[in-house]
N, C-alpha and C positions, 0 to 999 in steps of 0.2 A: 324704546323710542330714541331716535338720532338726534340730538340737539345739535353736531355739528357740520355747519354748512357745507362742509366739503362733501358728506356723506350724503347730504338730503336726495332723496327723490324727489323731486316737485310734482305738481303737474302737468307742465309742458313737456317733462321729460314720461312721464304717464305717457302724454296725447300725443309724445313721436312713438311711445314703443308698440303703440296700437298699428300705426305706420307701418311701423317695422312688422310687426305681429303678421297682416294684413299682404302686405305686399312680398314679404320674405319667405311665407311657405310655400314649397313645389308637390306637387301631387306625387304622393307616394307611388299610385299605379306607372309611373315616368321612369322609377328603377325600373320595372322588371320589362319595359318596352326595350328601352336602349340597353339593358340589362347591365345595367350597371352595379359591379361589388362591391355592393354600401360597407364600408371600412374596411374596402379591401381586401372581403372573406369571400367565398361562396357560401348556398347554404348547406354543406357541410361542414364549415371553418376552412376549410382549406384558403391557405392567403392565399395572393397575384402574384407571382414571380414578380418580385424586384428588385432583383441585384444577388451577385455570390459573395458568398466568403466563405473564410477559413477558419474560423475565430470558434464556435458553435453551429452544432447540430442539435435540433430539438426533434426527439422521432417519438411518432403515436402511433403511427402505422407501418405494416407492410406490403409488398404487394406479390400479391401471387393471381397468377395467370390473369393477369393484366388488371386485378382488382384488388382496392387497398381494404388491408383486414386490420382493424384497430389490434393492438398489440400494447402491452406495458409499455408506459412512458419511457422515455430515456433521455438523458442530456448531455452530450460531450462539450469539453472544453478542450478546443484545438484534439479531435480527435480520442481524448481519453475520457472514461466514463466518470461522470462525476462524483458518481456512488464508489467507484473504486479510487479515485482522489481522497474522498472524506476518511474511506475506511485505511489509505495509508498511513496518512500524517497521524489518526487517532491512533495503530498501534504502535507507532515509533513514538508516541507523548508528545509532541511538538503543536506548531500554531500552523496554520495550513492557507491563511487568507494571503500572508505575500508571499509563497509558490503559485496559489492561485495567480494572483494578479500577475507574476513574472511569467507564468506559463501563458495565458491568455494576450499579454502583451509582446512577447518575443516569441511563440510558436512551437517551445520545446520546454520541459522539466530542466529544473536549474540542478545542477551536481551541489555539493555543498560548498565551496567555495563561493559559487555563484549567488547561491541563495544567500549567503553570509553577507556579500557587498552588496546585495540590493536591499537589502534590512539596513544597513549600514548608511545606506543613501538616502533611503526613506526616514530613519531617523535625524538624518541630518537635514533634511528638507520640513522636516516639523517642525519650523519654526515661522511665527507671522512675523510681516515688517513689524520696527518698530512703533510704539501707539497705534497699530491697528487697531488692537481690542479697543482702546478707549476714545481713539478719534471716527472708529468708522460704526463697530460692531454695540458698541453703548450707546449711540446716537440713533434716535425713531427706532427701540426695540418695536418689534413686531409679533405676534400673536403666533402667527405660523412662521415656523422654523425652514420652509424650505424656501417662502419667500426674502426670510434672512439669510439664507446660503445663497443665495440666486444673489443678490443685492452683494454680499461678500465676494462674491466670484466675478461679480461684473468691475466691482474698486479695486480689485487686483491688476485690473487691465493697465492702470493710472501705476503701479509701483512695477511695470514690466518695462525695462528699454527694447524692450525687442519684442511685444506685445504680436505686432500684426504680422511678425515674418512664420510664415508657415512652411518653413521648410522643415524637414522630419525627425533631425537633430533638435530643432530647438521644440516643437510641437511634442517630442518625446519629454524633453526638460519640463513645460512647464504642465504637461501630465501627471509626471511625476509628483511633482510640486503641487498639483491640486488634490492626488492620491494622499500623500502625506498628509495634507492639512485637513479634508474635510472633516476630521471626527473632532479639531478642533473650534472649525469654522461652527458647526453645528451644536456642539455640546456649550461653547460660549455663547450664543444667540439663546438658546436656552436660560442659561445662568440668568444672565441679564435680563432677560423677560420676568422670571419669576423673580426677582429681586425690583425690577422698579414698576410693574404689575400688582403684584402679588404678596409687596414686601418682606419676602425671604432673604437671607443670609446671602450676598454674592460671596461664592469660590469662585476664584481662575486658578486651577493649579497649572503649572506647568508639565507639558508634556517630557515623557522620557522616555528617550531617545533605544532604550534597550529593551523595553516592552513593544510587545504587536500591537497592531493594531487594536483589535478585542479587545487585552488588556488596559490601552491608554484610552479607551472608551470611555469604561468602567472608574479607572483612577479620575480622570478628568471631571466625571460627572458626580460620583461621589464626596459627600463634606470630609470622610475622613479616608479616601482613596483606596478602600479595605473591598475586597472583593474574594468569593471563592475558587479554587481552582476550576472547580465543574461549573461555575457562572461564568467563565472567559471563556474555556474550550466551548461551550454552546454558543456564546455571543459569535465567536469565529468560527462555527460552524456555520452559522446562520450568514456572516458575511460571504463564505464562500458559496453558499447555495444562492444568493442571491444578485453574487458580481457577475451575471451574462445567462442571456438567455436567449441568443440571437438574432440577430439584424433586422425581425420584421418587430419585434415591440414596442411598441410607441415609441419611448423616449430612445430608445437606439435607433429606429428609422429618420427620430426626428435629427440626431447626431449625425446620420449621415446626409439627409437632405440642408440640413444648414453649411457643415461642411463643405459639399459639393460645391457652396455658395464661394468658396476661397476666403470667409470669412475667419477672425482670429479664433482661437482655444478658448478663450473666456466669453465669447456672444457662443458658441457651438455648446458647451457645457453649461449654460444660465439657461438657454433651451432647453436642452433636456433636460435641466431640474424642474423648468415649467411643466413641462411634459408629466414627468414623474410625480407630479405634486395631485396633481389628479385622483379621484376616487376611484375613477376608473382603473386606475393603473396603481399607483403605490399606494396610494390610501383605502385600499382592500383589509388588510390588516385590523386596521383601527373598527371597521364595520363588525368586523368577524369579532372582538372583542366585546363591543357594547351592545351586538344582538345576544352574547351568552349571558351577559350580566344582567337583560331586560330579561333571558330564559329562566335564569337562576332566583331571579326573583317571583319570576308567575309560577312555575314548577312548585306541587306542595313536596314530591319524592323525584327528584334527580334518576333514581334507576328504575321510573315507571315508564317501561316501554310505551302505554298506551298515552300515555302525558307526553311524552315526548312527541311520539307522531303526531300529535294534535294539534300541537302548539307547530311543528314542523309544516303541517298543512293549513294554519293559519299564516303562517309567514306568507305562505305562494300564494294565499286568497286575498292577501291585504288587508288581515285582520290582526295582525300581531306587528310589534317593533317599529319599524318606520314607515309601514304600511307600503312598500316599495317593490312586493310579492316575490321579494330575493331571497334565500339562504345564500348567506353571505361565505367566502369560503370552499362552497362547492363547487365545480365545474371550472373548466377551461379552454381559453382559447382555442387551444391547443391539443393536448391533453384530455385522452379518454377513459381510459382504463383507469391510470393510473399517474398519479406526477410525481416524478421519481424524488424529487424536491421533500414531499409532503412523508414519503416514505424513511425518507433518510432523517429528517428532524421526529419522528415518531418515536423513533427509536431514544434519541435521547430526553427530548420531553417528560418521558415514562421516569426517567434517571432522576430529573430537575424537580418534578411534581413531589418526588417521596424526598428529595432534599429539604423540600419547602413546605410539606405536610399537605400536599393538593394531593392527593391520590382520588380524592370526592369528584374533582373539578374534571381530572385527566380522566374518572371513567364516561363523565358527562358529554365532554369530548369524543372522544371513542364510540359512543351511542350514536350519539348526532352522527359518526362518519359513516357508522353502518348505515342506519334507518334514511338518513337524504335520500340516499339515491333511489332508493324505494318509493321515497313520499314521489320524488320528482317525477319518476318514468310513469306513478301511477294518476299525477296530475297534471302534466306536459306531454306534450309530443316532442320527443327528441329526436336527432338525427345521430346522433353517437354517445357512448356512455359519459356519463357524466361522476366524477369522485374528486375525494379531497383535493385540495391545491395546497401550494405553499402557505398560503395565507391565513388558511383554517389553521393552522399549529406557530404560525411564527407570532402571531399577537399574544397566545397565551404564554411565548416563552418571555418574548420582552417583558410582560406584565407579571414575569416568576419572578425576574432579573429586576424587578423593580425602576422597569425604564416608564419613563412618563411619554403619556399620550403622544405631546406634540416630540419627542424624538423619532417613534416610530417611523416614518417615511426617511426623515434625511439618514437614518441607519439605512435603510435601503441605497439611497445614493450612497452612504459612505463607502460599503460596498459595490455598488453599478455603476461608479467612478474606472472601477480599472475595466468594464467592457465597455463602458463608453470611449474609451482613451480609446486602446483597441479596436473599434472602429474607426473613430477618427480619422486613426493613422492608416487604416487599411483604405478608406477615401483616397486618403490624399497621395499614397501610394501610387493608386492604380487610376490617378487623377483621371477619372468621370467624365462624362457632361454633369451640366448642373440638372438635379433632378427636378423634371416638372412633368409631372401629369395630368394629361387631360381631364377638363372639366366643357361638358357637354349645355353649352346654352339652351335654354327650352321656355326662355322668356318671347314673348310677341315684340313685333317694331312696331312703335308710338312716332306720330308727326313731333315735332317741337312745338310746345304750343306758346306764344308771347307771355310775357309778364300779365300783360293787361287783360288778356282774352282768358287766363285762367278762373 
């Protein structure tokens, strides 16, 4: 119960949403007249064309003889395979999230030199004004962490002289500059929360400057900054699977529709972390998490197939977890066969699970990827395969890595920071119209009627 007034519902605010309720639904049968593509898919998924780039390809299919044949997912970044990205950096031993980010934001693979100054830059850019943390980011902590990034990234506007000029030079700067900082933007909103929440111990460690990204996650978030080798390379694996996924996903569509606007870098990226804050969109993850933990508990045997399907066809009936008839995790926008995302973190998952003594958990996992697809096609009608996503496996890595609940999404921006920039810039590049899409009126004309005569 809310005691306070800011939050109350009343009743009058009741007797408008009935109002609202009442006068604000349109007859479903109204899509499929004017045939309108409710979010922009058909019912295949296939999006609307709107807009190119160069930045990512996301491919499900092929086409042959003028008919598209669902095919293993695929992802390029500026043209190179993402799966063959991850598997460089891992056998050279190195961090692979700012090549990532450098290659998606300039177009080409950096030599070494190159990659050396942009690490270089980036650690020099990890720094907040000063008294940020304590005059902006300690004041009204907040419960969720992306609403505290969004709120960080919008008082940044107030310590920029040069905020609204969006010319490309300076929009790459202060990119940069949002790149660099969000893992501390994010990891300190945290702190702070569970310290005058939850009254834990606040740490602010200081960022350094010669560790990755990954790495300065893990330091920052941690009391005593101590982290495994094989806990950073997966943290940075997972950021680089997670920085771009192409210009129609939400919060990059919404990067480039704000953009178009000519509006500054810090309203264009407080957007799309609205965007991204979403269940829909980044807060998949955390779903896929606390439907296993509700499995793990009803399940008497983990490796009883018939247990599992059961509990798996109670999900879709509305009879298990949040009664929401989802498995959470499976299927994709996108992506039919296969998400080449979910393939690539599998692989080290298997690594992480026997570091941490989950080997139980990861075959649990594993079960559930096989048996979904089964339960679904034998209880849905679908128009294309449906399998793992990224999401089914990145919840249970942060949850190896000992990352708490509310980081999991702004770890996704910390990452979908550099293909946000990357868009941006590619907007203001090839400077647009402003994007506006018809919305079809299907309301009736009303007389005005007087005050009095109502």
């Amino acid at each position: 119960m809310h005691n306070n007034p800011f939050s109350e519902i009343t009743p009058e605010i009741l007797r408008l949403t009935n109002l609202c309720t009442k006068n604000g639904a349109i007859d479903p049968s109204l899509y499929g007249k004017y045939d309108v593509k409710r979010g922009l898919r058909d019912i295949n998924g296939k999006g609307v064309l709107a807009g190119l780039t160069e930045i990512a390809e996301v491919r499900s299919y092929t086409i042959v003889d003028s008919e598209m044949i669902p095919c293993e997912g695929k992802l390029f970044y500026r043209g190179v395979d993402v799966e063959e990205i991850v598997g460089g950096f891992i056998r050279e031993k190195r961090f692979g999230f700012e090549e990532t980010a450098y290659l998606l934001l300039f177009g080409e693979l950096p030599d070494k030199d190159e990659l050396a100054s942009f690490q270089k830059l980036l650690g020099e850019y990890r720094s907040l004004p000063t008294s940020f943390v304590r005059d902006i980011i300690m004041k009204a902590p907040s419960s969720d962490m992306m609403n505290t990034l969004a709120r960080s990234v919008l008082t940044l506007y107030s310590y920029d002289d040069r905020a609204d000029d969006i010319s490309i030079p300076n929009v790459l700067r202060q990119c940069l500059q949002l790149t660099a900082l969000f893992p501390l933007l994010s990891v300190y909103g945290y702190q702070t929360y569970r310290h005058y929440h939850d009254g834990q111990s606040l740490f602010i460690h200081t960022p350094d400057p010669n560790l990755s990204t990954a790495e300065n996650i893990l330091h920052l978030l941690r009391p005593d900054s101590r982290y495994s080798e094989l806990e950073a390379k997966i943290l940075d694996v997972a950021l680089v699977l997670h920085a771009e996924h192409g210009g129609g996903n939400n919060s990059t569509f919404t990067t480039h529709v704000v953009s178009s606007s000519g509006t500054d870098t810090y309203s264009a990226i407080a957007a799309a972390i609205g965007s991204l804050k979403g269940p829909k969109h980044g807060g998949a993850n955390i779903k896929v998490v606390r439907m296993f933990e509700d499995m793990k508990a009803v399940l008497t045997d983990w490796e009883d197939e018939d247990q599992v399907r059961a509990y798996l066809k109670a999900l879709l009936h509305k009879e298990a977890f949040d009664h929401a008839g989802l498995i959470y995790g499976m299927g994709h926008a996108v992506y039919s066969l296969s998400d080449p995302r979910a393939n690539v973190f599998k692989k080290f998952v298997k690594s992480l699970s026997e570091e941490k003594g989950l080997d139980k958990e990861f075959k649990l996992y594993s079960l559930v990827e096989r048996l979904a697809p089964e339960v679904i096609a034998e209880e849905r009608r679908i128009y294309k395969g449906v399998s793992a996503n990224v999401d089914f496996y990145s919840g249970f890595v942060y949850r190896m890595l000992d990352l708490p609940l509310e980081l999991y999404t702004p770890i996704f921006a910390i990452a979908r920071i550099a293909g946000w920039s990357a868009h941006r810039i590619e907007e203001l590049i090839n400077a647009g119209k402003i994007i506006r899409p018809a919305y079809k009126s299907v309301a009736s004309h009303k007389e005005y009627i007087p005050l009095d005569e109502r």
